[in-house]
C-alpha positions in Angstrom: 0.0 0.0 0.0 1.6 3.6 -1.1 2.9 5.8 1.8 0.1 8.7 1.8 0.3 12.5 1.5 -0.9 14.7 4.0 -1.6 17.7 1.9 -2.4 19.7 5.2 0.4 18.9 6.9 2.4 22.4 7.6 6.4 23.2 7.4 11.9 20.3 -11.2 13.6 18.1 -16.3 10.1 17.1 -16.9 8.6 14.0 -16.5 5.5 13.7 -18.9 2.4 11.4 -18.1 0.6 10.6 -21.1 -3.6 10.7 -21.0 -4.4 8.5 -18.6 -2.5 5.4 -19.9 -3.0 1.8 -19.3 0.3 1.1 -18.1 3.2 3.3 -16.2 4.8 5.3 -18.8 7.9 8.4 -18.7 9.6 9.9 -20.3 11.8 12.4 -19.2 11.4 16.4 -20.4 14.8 18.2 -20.0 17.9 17.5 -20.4 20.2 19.3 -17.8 21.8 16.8 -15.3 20.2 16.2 -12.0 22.6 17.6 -9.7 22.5 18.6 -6.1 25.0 20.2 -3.7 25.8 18.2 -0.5 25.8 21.5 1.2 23.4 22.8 0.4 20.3 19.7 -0.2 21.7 17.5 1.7 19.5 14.8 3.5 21.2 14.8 7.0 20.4 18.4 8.5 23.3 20.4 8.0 25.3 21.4 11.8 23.8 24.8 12.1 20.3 23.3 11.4 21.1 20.9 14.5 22.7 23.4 16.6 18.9 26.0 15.7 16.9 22.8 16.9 18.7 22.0 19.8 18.4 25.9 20.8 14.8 25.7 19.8 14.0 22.8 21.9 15.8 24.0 25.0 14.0 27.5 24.8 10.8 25.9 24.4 11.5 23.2 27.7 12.4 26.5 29.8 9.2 27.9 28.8 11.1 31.2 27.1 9.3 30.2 23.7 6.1 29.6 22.6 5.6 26.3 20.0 2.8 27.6 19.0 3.8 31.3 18.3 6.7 29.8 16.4 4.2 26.9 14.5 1.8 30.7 13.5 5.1 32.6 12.5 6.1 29.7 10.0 2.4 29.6 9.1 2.6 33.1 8.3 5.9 33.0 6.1 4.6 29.4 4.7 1.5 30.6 3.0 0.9 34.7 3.3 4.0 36.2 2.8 6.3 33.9 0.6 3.4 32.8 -1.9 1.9 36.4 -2.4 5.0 37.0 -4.3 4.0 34.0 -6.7 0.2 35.4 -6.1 1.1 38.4 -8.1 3.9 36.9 -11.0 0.7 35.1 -12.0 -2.4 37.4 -11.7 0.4 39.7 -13.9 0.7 37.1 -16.1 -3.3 37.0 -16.6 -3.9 40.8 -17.1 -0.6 41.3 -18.9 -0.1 38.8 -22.4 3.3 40.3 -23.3 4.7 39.8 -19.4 2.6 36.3 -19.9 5.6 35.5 -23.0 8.1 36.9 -21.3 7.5 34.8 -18.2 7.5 31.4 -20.1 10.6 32.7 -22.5 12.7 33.8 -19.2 11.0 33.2 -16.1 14.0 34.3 -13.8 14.2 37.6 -16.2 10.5 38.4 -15.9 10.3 37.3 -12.4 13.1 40.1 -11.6 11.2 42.3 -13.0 8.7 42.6 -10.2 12.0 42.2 -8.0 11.2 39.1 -6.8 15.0 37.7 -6.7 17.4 36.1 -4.3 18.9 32.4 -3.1 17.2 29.3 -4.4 15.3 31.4 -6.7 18.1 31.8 -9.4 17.3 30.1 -12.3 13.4 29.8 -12.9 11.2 27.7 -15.4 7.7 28.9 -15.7 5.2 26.2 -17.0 2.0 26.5 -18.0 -1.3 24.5 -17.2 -4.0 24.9 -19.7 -7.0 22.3 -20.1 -5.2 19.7 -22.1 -2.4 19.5 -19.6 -1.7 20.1 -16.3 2.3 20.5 -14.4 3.1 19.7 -11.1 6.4 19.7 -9.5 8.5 17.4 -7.3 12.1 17.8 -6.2 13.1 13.5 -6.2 16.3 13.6 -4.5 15.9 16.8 -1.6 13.5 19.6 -1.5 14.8 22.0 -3.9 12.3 25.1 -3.9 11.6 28.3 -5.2 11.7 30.5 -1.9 11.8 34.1 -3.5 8.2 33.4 -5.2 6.9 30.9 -2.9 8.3 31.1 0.2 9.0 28.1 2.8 8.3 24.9 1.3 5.8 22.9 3.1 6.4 19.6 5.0 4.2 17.7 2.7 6.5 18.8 -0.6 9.6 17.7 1.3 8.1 14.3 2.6 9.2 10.8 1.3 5.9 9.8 0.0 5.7 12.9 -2.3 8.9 12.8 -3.7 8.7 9.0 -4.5 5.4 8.9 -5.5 4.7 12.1 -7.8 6.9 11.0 -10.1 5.5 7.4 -11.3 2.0 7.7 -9.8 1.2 11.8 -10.1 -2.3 10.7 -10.5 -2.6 9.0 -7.4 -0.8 12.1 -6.0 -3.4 14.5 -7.0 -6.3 12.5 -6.3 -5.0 12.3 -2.5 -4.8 16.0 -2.7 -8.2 16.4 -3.8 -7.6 17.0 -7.6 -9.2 14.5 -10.2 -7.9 15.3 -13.8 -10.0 14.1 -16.9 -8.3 10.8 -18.2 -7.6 13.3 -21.6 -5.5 15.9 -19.4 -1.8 15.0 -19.6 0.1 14.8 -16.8 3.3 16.7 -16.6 6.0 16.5 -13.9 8.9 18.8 -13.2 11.6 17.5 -11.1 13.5 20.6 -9.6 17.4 20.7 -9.0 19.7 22.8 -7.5 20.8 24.3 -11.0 16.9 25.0 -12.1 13.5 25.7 -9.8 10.0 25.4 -10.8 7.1 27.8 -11.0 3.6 26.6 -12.5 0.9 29.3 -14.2 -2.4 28.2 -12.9 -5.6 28.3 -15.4 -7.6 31.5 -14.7 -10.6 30.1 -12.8 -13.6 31.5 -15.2 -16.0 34.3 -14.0 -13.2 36.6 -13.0 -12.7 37.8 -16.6 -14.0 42.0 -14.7 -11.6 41.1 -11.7 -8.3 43.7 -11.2 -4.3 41.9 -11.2 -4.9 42.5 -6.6 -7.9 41.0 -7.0 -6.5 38.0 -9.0 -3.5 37.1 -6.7 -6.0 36.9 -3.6 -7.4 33.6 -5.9 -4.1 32.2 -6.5 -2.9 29.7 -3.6 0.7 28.0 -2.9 -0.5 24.8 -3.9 -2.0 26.0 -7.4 1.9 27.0 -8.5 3.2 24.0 -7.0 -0.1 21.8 -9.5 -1.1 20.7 -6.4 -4.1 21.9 -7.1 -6.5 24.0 -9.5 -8.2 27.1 -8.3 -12.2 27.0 -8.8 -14.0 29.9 -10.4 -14.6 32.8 -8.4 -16.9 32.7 -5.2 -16.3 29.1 -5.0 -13.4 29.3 -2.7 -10.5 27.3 -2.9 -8.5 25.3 -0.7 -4.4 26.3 0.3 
């Protein structure tokens, strides 16, 4: 039985799956080695990362910090502040067709231009879902992530199950996260490295054709530019 996801839990080379096929099928989309610094994506959490958790759990048993004030901070940078700068890279995209080109010809050169720019977030690949296919992204070997535009990744993206699974059951993956795709949609899967990062242009939901770039990002969540998801038409609501 497959490990499963827990798409609430808190804190990409393509891979392409075909419309819905019969048996297991991949091929993979780019071409740039799958490389990843020890130092830097390493599996075994780095010294200073030890020494932060030891501090953290030591404050917390003297009672000189708050679990939960420290679970609402992450919270806060997880899905307000670090996805808002996606948020608005793709309700620009929307409202803006020559930024649109520009972001899928040069992401990391469009995505600068809003100044949206900094450490994980050097080289960027947009990708774009339309109704006959639909991207999601998966980082195999770490947890390689596009911070500048989406913040912390969440604990879900950097779990076991997700990495293994997205890859040669995406499918099942969305399905567990709520998202059943049409057996026609194809099934696209961007495995980020340290050399490239991942950002994927969510369908405008329909009905929110009168609705202003602001009012846009406030539909657009984390997990729609990870394809973890697909954002319903407006006053529907949609889940993070």
């Amino acid at each position: 039985m497959p490990a499963v996801i827990d798409p609430n839990a808190g804190t990409a080379h393509g891979f392409s799956i075909g419309p819905a096929p019969t048996e297991a099928g991949m091929t993979h989309g780019h071409e740039h080695p799958h490389s990843h610094g020890h130092d830097e994506h390493s599996e075994v959490p780095s010294d200073p990362a030890l020494r932060v958790k030891a501090l953290e759990s030591l404050l917390v048993e003297k009672g000189l910090v708050d679990p939960a004030a420290l679970d609402a901070i992450i919270e806060t940078y997880e899905r307000k502040i670090g996805p808002r700068n996606g948020a608005k890279i793709v309700a620009r995209a929307w409202t803006d067709p020559a930024f649109k080109q520009r972001l899928l010809d040069d992401a990391t050169a469009a995505i600068a231009e809003m100044g949206f720019v900094g450490r994980q977030g050097e080289h960027m690949v947009a990708v774009e879902n339309t109704p006959t296919v639909h991207n999601m992204v998966v980082c195999t070997l770490c947890s390689c992530y596009p911070w500048p535009v989406l913040g912390l990744p969440p604990v879900w993206y950097k779990s076991t199950p997700y990495r293994s699974r997205a890859v040669i059951d995406p499918r099942g993956v969305l399905h567990e996260f709520g998202l059943d795709l049409d057996p026609d949609v194809e099934v696209r899967v961007w495995d980020s490295t340290s050399e490239i990062r991942y950002l994927v242009l969510p369908e405008r939901p329909a009905g929110t054709e009168r609705m202003s770039a602001e009012e846009l990002a406030e539909l657009v969540t984390r997990d729609s530019m990870i394809g973890a998801e697909k954002l319903v038409p407006a006053g529907k609501g949609a889940g993070q």
